[in-house]
N, C-alpha and C positions, 0 to 999 in steps of 0.2 A: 504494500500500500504506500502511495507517496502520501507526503508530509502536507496536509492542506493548507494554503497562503496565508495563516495569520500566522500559523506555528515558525513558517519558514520565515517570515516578516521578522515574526519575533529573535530568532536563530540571528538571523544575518545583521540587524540592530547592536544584538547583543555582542556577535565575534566580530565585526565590518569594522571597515575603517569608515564604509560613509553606508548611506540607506541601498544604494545601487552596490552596493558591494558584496558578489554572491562568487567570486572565483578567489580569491584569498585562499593559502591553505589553511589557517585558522577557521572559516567560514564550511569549508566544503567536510574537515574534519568534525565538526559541531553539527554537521545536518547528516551526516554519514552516524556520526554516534546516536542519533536519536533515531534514524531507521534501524539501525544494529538494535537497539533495546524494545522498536515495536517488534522487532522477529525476535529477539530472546524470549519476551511474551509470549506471542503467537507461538513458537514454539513449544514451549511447556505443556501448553493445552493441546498441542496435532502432532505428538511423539512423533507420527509417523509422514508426515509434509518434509519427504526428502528433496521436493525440488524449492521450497524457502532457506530450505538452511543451507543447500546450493549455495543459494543469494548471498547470504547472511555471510557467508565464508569467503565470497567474493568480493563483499563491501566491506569483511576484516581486512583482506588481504588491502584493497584498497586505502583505507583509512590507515594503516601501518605503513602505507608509501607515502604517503601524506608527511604523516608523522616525521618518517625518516627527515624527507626535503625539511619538511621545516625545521629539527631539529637543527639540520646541518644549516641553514642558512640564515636562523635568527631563533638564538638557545633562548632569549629572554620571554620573546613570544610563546617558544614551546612550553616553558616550563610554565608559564602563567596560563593557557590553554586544559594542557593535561591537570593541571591543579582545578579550574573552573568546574570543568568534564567528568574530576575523578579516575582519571586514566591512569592506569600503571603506567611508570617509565619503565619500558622496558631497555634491553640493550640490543637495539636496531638500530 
């Protein structure tokens, strides 16, 4: 399910440098993590919906490349991001 326009409004506000700002990896990381936890949801209740968690393990994969770049290109961003989010830092 995608995120409906107020949620993502809300998202992009909240990580954005400005209100049109939705490609940031700050931004794209923050709308990635809230469809990751509607499918952690969704999963719990459909054990067996092997092609969401498909998804689910492709927008991990995704939001951990994320991760990575910004890590590598602005640690201060990162680490105030992954604090906001609740994200383990992992070592990627």
């Amino acid at each position: 399910m995608a995120l409906d326009k107020a949620k993502k409004a809300e998202i992009v506000a909240k990580f954005g440098e400005g209100a049109k700002d939705t490609g940031s990896p700050a931004v794209q990381i923050a709308l990635l993590s809230e469809r990751i936890a509607y499918l952690t949801d969704h999963l719990k209740e459909n054990k067996k919906d092997h092609a969401s968690k498909l998804g689910m393990l492709k927008l991990v994969g995704q939001r951990r490349r994320l991760m990575r770049y910004l890590k590598k290109s602005n640690l201060q961003r990162y680490a105030q991001v992954i604090k906001e989010l609740n994200i383990r830092d992992t070592n990627i």
